[in-house]
C-alpha positions in Angstrom: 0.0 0.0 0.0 1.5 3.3 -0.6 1.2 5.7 2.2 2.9 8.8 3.1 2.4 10.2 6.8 1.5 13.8 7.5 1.3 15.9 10.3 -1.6 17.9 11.7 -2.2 20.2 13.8 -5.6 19.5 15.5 -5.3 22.5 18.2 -2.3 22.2 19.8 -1.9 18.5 19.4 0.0 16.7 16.8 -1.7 13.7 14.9 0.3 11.5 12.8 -2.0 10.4 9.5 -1.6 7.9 6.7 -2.4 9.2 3.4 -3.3 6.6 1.0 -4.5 6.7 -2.7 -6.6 4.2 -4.8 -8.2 3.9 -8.2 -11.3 2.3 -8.6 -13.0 0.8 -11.8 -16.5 0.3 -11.3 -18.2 -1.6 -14.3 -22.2 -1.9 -14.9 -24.7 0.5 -15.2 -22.9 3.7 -13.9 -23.1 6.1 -16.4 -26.1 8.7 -17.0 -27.2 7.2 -13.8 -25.5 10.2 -11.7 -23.0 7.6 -10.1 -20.2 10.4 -10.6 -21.9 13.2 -8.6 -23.2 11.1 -6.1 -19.6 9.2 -5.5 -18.0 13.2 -5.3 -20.9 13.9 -2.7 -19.8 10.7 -0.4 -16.1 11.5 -1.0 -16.7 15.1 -0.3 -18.2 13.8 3.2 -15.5 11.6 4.2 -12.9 14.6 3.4 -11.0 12.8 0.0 -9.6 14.1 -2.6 -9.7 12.7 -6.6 -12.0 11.9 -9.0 -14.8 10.3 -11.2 -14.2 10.3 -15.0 -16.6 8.2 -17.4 -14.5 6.2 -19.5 -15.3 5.4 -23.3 -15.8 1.5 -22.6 -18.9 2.5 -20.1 -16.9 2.1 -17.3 -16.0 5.2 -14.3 -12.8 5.3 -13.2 -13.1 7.0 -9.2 -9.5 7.9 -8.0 -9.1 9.0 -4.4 -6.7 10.0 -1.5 -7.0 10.4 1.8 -6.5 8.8 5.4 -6.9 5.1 5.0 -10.2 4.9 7.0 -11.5 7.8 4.3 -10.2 6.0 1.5 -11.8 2.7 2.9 -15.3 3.9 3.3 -15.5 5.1 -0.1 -14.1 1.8 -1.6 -16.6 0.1 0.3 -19.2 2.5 -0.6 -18.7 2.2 -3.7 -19.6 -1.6 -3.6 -22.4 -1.0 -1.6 -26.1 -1.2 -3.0 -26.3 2.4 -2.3 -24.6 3.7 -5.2 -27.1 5.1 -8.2 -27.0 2.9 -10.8 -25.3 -1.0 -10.4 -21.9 -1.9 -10.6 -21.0 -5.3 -11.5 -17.9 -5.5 -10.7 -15.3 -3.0 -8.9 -11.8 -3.4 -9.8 -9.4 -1.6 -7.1 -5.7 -1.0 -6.9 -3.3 1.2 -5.1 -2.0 4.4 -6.5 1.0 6.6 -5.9 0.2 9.7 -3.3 0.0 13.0 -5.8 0.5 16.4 -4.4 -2.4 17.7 -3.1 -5.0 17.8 -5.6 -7.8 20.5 -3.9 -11.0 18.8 -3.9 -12.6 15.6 -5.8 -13.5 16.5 -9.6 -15.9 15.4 -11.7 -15.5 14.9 -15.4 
């Protein structure tokens, strides 16, 4: 898994934080089913960063980083019955950590 650790200042007290970063292909019924702005909603919630892009082949590719735990929720949220649409089948790897990317886009 590739992490990096960063330092925050939570008022006065130091936390230590794994940052983590995964891409996820979901496949299935997930496009013009407002999958994308829904997932940057729930990523948007649990504080990530990234991105859902449709792909060409039908597919959404959703790229995130964050703590682990952040990361993890929207993995698993993203296999959850909960997401608009269906998704057949959710491929997931680990990513390099980027540079702070400002938000979670949609495109």
């Amino acid at each position: 898994m590739s992490a990096e650790h960063h330092t925050h200042d939570t008022g006065g007290q130091q936390t230590d934080a794994a940052v983590t970063a995964a891409e996820a292909m979901a496949h299935g019924m997930v496009q013009g089913v407002g999958f994308r702005y829904r997932t940057r909603e729930r990523a948007e919630a649990l504080g990530v960063e990234g991105s859902a892009v449709n792909l060409p082949d039908g597919s959404v590719c959703v790229t995130v980083q964050g703590s682990a735990d952040a990361v993890a929720a929207l993995i698993d949220w993203l296999r959850s019955p909960r997401t608009p649409g269906r998704v057949e089948r959710l491929d997931v790897r680990q990513i390099e950590v980027r540079g702070d990317r400002g938000g979670f886009e949609v495109g």
